[in-house]
GUGU-417535 format. One line per 8 residues: number of its first residue (from 1); their letters; for each residue x, y, z of N, C-alpha, C, O. Coordinates in steps of 0.2 Angstrom, whole numbers. Each point is the difference from the previous one (the first is absolute). Last residue first. Example, Ala and Ser with C-alpha at 12.3 -4.5 7.8 and 13.67 -1.06 7.14 Angstrom:
<nodes>
2	SA	64,-11,35,4,6,1,-4,5,3,3,6,1  -1,-34,-1,-4,6,0,4,6,0,5,-1,3
</nodes>
This chain:
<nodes>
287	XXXXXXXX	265,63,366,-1,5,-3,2,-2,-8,0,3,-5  -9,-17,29,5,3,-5,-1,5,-4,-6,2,0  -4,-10,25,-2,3,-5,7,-1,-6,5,3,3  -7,-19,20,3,6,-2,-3,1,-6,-1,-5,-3  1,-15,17,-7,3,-2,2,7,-5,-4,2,-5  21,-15,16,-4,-5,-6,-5,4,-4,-1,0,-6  9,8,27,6,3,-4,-4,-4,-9,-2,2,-5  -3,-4,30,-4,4,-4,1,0,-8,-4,1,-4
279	XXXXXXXX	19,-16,19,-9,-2,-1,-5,4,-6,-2,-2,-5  24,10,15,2,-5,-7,-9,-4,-2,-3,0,-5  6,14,24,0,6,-4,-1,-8,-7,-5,0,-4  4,-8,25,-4,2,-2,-2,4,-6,-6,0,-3  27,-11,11,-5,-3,-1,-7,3,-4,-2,-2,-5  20,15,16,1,-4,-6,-5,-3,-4,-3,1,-5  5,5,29,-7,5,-3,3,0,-6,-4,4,-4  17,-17,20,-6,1,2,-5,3,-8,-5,-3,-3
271	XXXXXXXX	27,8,5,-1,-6,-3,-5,-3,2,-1,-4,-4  5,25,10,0,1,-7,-1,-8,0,-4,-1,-4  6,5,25,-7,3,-2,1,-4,-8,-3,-5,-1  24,5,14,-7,-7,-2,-6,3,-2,-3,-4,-3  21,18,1,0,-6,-3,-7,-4,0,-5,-2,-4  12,24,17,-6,-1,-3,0,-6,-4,-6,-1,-2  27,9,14,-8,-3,5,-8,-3,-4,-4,-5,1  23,16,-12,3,-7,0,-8,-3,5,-4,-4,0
263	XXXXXXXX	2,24,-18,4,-1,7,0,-6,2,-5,-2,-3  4,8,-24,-3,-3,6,3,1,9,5,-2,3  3,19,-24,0,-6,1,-4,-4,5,-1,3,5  -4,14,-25,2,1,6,0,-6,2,-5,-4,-1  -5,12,-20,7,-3,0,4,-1,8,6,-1,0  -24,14,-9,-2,-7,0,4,-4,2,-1,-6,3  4,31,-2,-1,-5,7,-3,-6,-1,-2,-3,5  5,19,-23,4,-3,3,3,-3,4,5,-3,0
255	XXXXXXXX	-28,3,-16,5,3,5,6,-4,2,1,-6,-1  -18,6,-22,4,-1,7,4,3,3,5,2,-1  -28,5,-12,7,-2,0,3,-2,5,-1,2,6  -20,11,-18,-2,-8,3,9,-1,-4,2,0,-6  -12,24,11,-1,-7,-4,2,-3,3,1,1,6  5,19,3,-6,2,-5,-2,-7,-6,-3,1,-5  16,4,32,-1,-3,-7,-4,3,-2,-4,3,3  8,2,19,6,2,-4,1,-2,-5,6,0,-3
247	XXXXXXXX	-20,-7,18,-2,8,0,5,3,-4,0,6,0  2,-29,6,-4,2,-3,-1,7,-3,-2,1,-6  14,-8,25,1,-2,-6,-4,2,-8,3,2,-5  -10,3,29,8,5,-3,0,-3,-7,-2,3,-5  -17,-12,22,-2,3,-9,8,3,0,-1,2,-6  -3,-10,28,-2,-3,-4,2,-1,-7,3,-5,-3  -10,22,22,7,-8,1,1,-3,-2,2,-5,4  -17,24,-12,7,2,2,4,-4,3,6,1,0
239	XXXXXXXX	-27,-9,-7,5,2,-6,5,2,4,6,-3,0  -28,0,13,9,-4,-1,3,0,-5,4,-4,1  -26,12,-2,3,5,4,7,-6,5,4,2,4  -14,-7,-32,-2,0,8,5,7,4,5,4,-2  -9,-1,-24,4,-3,3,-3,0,8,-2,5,2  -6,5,-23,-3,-6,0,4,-4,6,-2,-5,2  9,26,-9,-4,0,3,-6,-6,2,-5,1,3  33,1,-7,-8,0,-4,-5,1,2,0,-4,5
231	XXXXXXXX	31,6,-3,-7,2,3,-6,0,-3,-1,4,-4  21,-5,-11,-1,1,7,-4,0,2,-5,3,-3  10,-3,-23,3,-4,5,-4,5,9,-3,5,0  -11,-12,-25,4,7,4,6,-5,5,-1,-6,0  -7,-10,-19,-5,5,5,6,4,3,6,-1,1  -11,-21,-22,5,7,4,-5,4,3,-6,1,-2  0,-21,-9,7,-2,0,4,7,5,5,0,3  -30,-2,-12,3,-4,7,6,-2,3,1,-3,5
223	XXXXXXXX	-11,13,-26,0,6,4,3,-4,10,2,2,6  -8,-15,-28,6,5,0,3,4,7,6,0,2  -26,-19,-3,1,8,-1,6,0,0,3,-2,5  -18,-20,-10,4,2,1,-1,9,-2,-2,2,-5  -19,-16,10,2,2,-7,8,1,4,-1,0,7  -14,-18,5,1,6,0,2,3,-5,2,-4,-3  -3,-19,14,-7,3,-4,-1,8,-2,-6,2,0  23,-19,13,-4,4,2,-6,1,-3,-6,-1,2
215	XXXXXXXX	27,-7,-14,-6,-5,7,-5,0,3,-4,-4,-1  18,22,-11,-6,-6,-7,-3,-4,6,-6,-1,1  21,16,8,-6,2,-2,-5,-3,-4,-6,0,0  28,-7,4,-5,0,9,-6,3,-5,-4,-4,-1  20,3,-13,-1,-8,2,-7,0,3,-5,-3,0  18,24,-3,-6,-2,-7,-3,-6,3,-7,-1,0  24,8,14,-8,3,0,-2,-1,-3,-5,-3,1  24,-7,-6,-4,-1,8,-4,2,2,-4,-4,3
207	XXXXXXXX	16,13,-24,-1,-6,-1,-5,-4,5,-5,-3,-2  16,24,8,-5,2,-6,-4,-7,0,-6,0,2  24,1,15,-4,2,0,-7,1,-4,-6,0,2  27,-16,4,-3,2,-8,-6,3,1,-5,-2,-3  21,-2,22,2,-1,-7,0,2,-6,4,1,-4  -16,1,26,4,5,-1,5,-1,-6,2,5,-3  -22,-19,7,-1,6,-2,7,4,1,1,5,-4  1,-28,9,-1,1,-7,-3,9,-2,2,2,-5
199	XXXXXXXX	4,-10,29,6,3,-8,-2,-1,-5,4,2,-4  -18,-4,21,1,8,-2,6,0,-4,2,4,-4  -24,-22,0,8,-2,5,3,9,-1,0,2,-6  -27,-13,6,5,5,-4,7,0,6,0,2,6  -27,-15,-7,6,-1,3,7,4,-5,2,-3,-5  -32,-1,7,4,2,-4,8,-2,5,-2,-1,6  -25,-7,-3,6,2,2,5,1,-3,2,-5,-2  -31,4,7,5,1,-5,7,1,2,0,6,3
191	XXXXXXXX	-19,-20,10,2,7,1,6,0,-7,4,-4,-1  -18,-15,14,1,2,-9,1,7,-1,-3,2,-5  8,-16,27,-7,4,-1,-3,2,-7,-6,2,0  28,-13,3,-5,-5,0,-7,3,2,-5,-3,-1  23,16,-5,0,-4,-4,-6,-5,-1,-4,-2,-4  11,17,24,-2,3,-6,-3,-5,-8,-5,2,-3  21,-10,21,-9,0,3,-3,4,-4,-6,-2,-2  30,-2,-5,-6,-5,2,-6,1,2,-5,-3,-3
183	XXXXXXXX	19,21,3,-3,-2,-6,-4,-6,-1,-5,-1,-4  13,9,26,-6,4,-3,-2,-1,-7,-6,0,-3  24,-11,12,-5,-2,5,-4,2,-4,-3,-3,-4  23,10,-3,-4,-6,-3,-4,0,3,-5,-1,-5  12,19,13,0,2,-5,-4,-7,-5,-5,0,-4  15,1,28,-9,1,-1,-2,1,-7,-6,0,-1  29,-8,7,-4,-2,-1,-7,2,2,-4,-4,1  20,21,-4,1,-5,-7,-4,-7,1,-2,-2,-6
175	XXXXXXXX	5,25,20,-7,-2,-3,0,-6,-4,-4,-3,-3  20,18,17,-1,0,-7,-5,-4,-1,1,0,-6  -2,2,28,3,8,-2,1,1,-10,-1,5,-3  -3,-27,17,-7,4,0,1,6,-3,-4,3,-4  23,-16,6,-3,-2,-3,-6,2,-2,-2,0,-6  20,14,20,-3,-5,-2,-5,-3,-5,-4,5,-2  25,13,9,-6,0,-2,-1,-10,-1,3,-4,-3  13,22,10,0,-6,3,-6,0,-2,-3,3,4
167	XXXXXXXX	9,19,-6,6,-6,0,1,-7,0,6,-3,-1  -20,24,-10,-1,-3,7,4,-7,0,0,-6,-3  4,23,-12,-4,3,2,-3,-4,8,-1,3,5  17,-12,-21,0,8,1,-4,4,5,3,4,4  -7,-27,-13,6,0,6,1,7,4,1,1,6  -15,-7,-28,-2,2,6,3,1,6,-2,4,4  12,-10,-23,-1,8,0,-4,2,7,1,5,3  8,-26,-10,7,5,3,-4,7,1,1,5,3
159	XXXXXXXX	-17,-24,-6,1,0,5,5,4,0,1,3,6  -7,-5,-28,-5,3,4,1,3,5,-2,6,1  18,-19,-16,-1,10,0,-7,2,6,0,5,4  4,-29,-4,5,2,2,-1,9,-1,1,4,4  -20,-16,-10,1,0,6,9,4,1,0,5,3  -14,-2,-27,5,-4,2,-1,1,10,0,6,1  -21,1,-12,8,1,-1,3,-3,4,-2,-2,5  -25,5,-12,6,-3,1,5,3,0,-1,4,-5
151	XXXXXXXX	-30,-3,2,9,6,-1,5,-3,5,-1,0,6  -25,-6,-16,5,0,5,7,0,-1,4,-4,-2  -32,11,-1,5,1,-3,6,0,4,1,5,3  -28,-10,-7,7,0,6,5,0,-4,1,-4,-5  -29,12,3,5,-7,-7,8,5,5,1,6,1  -24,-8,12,2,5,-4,6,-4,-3,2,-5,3  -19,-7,11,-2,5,-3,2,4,-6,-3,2,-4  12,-15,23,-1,-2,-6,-5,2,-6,-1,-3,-5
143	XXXXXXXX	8,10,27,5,2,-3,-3,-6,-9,3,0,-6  -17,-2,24,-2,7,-2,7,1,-4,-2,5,-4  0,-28,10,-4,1,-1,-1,10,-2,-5,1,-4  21,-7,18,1,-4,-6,-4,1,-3,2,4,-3  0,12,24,-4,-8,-3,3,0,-8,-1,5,-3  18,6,24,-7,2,-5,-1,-8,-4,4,-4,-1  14,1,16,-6,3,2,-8,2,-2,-5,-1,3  30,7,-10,-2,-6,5,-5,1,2,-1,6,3
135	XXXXXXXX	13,9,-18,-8,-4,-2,-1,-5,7,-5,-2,2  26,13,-7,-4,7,3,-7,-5,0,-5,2,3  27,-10,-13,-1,-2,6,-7,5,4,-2,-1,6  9,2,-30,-4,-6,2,-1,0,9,-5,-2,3  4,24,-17,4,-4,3,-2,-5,3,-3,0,4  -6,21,-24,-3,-5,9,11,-5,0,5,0,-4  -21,20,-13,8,-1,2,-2,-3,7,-3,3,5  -17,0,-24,2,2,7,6,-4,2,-1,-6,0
127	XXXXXXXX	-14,17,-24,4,-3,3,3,2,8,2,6,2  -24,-5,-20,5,0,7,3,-4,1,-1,-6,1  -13,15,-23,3,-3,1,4,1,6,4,4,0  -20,11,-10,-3,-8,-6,5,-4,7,-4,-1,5  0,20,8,2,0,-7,-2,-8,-2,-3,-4,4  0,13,18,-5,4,-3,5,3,-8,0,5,-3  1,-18,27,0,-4,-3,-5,5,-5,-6,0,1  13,5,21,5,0,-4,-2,-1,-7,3,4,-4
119	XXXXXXXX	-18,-8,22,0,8,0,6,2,-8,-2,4,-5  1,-27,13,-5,3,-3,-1,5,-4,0,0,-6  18,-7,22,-1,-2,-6,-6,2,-5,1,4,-5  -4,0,26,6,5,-1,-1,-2,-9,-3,3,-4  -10,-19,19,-2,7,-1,5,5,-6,-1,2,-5  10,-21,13,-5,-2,-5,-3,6,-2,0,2,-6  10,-1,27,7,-1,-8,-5,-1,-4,1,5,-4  -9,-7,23,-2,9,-2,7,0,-6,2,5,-3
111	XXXXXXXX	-10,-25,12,-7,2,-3,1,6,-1,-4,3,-2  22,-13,13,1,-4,-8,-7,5,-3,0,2,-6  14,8,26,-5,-5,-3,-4,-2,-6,-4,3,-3  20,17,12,4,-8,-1,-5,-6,-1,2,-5,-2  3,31,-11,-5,-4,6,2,-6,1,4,-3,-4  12,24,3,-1,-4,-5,-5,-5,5,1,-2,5  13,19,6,-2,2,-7,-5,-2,-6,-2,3,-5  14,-8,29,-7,5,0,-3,1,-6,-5,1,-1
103	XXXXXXXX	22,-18,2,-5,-1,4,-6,6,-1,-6,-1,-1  27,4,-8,-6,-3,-5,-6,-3,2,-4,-2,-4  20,13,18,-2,5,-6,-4,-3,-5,-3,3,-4  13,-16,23,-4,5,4,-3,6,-6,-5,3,1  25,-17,-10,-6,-4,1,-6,4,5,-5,-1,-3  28,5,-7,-6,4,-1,-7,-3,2,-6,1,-2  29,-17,-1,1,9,0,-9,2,-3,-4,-1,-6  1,-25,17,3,5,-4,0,6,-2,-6,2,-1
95	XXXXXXXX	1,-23,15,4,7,1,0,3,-2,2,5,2  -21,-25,-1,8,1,0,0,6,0,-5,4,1  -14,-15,3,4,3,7,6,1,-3,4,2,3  -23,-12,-13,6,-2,-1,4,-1,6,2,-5,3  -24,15,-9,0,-5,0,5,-5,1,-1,-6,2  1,28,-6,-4,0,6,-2,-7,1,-3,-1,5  18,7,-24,2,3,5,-4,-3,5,4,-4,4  -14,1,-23,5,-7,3,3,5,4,-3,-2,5
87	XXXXXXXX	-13,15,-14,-3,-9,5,6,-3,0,1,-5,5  5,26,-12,-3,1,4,-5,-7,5,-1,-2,6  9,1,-30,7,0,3,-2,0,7,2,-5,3  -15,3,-24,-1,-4,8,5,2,4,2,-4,5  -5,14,-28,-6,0,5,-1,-1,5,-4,3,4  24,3,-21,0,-5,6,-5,2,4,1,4,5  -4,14,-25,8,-4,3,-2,-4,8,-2,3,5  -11,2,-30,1,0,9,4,-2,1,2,-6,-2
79	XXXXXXXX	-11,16,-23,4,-3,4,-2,0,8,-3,5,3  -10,0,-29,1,2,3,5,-6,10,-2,-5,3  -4,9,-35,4,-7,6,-2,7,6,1,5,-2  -2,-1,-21,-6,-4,4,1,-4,5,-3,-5,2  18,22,-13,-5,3,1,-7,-4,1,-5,3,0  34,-11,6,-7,0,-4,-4,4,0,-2,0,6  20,0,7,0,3,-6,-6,-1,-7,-1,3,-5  5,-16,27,-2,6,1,-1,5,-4,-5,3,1
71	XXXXXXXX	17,-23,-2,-7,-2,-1,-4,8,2,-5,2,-2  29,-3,6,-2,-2,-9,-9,2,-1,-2,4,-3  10,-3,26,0,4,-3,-1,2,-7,-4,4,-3  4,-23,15,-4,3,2,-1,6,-4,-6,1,-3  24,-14,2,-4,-3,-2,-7,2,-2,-3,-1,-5  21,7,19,1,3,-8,-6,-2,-6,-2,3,-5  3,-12,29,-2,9,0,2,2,-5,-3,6,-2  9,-29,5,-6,1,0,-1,7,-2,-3,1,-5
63	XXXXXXXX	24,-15,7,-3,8,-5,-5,2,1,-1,6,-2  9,-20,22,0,-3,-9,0,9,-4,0,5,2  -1,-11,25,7,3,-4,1,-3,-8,5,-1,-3  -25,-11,17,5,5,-2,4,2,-2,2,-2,-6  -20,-15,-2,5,1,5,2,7,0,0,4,-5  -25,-6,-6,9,-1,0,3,-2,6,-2,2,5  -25,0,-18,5,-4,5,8,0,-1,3,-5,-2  -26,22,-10,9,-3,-1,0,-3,8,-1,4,5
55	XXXXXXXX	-21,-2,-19,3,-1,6,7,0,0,2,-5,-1  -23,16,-14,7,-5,-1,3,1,7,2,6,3  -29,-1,-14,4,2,6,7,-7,1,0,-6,1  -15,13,-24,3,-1,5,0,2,4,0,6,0  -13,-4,-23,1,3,7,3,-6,5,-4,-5,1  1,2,-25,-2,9,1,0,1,6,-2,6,1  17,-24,-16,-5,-1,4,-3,7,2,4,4,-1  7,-17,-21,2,5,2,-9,-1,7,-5,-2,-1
47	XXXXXXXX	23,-16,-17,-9,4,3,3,6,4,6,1,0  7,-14,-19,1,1,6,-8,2,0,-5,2,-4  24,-14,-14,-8,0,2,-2,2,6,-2,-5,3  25,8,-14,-6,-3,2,-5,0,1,-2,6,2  28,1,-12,-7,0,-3,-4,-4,5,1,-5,-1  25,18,4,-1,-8,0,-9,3,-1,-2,6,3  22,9,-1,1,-3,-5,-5,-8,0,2,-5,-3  -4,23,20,1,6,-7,1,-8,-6,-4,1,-5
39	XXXXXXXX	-15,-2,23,6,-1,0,3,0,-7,-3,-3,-5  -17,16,13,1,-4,3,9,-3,-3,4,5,0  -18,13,-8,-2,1,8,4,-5,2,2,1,6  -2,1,-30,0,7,3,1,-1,8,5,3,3  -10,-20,-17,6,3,-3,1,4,6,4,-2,4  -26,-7,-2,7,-4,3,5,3,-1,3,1,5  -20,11,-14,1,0,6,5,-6,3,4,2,5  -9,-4,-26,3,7,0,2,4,8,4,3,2
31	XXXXXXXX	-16,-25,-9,4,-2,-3,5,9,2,6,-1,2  -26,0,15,0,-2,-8,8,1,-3,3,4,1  -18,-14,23,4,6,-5,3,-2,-5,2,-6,-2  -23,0,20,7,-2,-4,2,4,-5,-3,2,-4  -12,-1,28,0,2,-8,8,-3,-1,4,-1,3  -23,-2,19,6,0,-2,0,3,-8,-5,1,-3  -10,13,17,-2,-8,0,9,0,-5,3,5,-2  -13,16,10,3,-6,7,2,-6,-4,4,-3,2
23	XXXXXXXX	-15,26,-12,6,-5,-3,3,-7,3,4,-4,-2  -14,28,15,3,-2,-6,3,-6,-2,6,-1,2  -11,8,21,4,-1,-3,-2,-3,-6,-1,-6,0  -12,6,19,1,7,-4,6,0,-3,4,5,3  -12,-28,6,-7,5,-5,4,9,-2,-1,2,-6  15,-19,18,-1,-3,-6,-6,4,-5,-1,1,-6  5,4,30,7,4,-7,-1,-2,-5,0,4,-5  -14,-14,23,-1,7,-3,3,3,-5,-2,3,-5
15	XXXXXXXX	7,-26,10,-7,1,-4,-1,6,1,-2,3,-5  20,-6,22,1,-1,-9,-5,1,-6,0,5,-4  -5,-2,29,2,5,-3,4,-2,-7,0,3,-5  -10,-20,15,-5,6,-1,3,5,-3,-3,2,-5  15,-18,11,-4,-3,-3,-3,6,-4,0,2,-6  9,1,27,5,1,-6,-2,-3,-5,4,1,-4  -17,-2,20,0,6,0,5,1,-6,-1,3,-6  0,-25,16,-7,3,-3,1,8,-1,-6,1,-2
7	XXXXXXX	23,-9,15,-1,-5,-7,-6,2,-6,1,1,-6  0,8,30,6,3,-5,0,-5,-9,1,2,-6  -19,-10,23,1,8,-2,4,1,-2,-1,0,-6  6,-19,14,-6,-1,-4,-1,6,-2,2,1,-6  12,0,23,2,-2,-7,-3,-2,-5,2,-1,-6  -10,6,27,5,6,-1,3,-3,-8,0,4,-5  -12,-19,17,-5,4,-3,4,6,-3,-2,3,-5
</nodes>
């Protein structure tokens, strides 16, 4: 019954947005608006959609949070940083730096994460920064609602960086087989699934947004290529275990620490969660 209602309600609460929001209906843009909004050197034929809720599914230790950031920059985009982190916590039992702090801070039941969302949900466009492994759990059927967008990197940089932080991370800790699992069952619910690999964004960041944006259904912003460096207000209250990186960019570049070595314990992980990433990998956005 509980999910009958969350289903139903998010239903609802779209057909509301769809009524005060100006313009809802898809539009295709005009020869001058391609030029302008979408991709610098290639012509197509794109639509544009007037209200989202865009799901980022990522593994960790990816860019995601720069990611967030970009789309923040938007003045139609409002952001959430990791809605569920609070339900996989309490749902998990894992450990992790600050966990007693996001437990008090953030709702953990899915009918008052829905609520929050909501509350949130007061431009053309939501986007919300998630983590695949944080979903177990929640219904297929309610994530398939919102167009998912699934954010990859290479497992080898993933696991050296997560290493960092929790030394011995498992399977469940980087998320790489819940990340297929979810696209398949997404897929067969008819849930919209996009899939974007982070080195294509740190590569060719202009090129890779234009791409994601055309997917989407979105005009491309300039304005999404650079943001303040440090600390955001759009940032969870684990940023400070979490965000250093980060908080010392102002775009989308490689770090340092990509390049760090595998720790040796962590092998089998990474040849384990190979698989998965190279599955996703097919799906990937080009620019």
């Amino acid at each position: 019954m509980v999910f009958h209602r969350l289903l139903d309600r998010s239903r609802r609460h779209f057909r509301l947005r769809q009524k005060h929001i100006p313009g809802h209906e898809v539009q295709s843009a005009s020869k001058d608006e391609r030029n302008h909004c979408f991709h610098p050197t290639k012509l197509r034929v794109v639509q544009y959609i007037r209200h989202m809720r865009i799901h980022l599914i990522s593994t960790p230790r990816n860019v995601s949070t720069a990611l967030m950031y970009s789309f923040a920059q938007r003045r139609d985009t409002r952001v959430v940083d990791e809605p569920f982190y609070a339900y996989y916590l309490e749902r998990s039992g894992a450990q992790h730096p600050g966990r007693t702090e996001v437990l008090s801070a953030m709702p953990i039941a899915i009918e008052e994460i829905m609520d929050q969302l909501d509350r949130e949900d007061d431009r053309e466009h939501l986007f919300m920064k998630g983590m695949g492994h944080h979903l177990d759990g929640v219904p297929i059927e309610l994530l398939a609602e919102w167009t998912s967008l699934f954010f990859i990197r290479d497992p080898k940089q993933l696991i050296a960086s997560f290493a960092q932080v929790i030394p011995d991370p498992t399977m469940r800790d980087i998320g790489s087989e819940m990340l297929v699992t979810l696209h398949s069952a997404l897929r067969k619910a008819g849930g919209r699934t996009l899939v974007l690999d982070s080195a294509d964004l740190v590569r060719e960041p202009e090129g890779t947004l234009a791409a994601l944006c055309t997917e989407l259904g979105m005009p491309f912003d300039r304005a999404m290529l650079q943001w303040r460096a440090g600390p955001r207000p759009e940032d969870g209250i684990w940023a400070k275990y979490w965000y250093a990186n980060v908080h010392r960019t102002n775009g989308f570049m490689a770090q340092p620490t990509s390049q760090r070595e595998l720790p040796e314990q962590c092998r089998p992980l990474y040849e384990a969660a190979l698989p998965y990433f190279e599955e996703l990998r097919q799906y990937a956005i080009r620019s």
